[in-house]
N, C-alpha and C positions, 0 to 999 in steps of 0.2 A: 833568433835561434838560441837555444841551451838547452842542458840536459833535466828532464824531469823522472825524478828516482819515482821506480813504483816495486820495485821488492829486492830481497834478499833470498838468500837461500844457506842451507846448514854448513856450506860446505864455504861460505864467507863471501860467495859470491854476491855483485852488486849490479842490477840490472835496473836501464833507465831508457827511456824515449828520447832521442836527440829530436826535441822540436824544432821541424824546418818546413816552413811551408804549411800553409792554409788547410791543409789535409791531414788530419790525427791520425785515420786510418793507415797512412802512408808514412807515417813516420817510423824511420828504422829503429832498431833496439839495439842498443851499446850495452856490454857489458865489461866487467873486470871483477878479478876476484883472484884467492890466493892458487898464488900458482903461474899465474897469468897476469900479471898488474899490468900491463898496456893493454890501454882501451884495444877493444875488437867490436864491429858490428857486426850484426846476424842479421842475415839478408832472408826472412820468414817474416810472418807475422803473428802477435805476442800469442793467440791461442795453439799454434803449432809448437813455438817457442816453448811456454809453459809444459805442455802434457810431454814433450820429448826432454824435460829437465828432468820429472818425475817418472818419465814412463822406459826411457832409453838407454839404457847403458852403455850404448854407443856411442852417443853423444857427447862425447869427453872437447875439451874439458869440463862442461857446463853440469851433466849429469847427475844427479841424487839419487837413480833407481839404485843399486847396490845396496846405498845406507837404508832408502827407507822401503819397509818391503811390502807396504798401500800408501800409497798415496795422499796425502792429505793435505790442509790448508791453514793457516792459522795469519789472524792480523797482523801486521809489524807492531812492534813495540814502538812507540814516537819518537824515542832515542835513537833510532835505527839513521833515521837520516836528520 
C-alpha cells in the first residue's frame, strides 16, 4: 500500500491514488492542498473527480472552475513531485 501522485492543480492542490489492493480501478483518491493540509479521501472516481475540479464551483475545497474559465490540461512539470 502507498500513495501514488498523479496531479496538481493551480490552486496547490496535491492529488494521489492511495494504492490498496489488486484493483487500480478501485483505488481511492486522497488529496491535500492549501487550505486543507490533512489528507482527505474522495470517495468518486478520478474522471468524475477531475471534470468536477475544473467544471464545479461547488466543489470546494477542491475546485478551479472560478480561476479558470475553459477548461484545460497541461503536463506536470517533473519537479512537481
Amino acid at each position: 500500500m502507498g500513495l501514488i501522485p498523479w496531479g496538481v492543480s493551480q490552486t496547490e492542490g496535491e492529488y494521489y491514488w492511495l494504492a490498496d489492493g489488486d484493483e487500480p480501478d478501485k483505488w481511492p483518491i486522497v488529496t491535500r492542498g492549501r487550505g486543507y493540509r490533512e489528507w482527505r479521501q474522495v470517495d468518486m472516481f478520478t474522471p468524475e473527480f477531475i471534470y468536477r475540479v475544473v467544471a464545479d464551483p461547488q466543489f470546494e475545497p477542491f475546485s478551479i472552475a472560478a480561476l479558470v474559465p475553459e477548461p484545460f490540461f497541461a503536463p506536470a512539470p517533473e519537479s512537481v513531485f
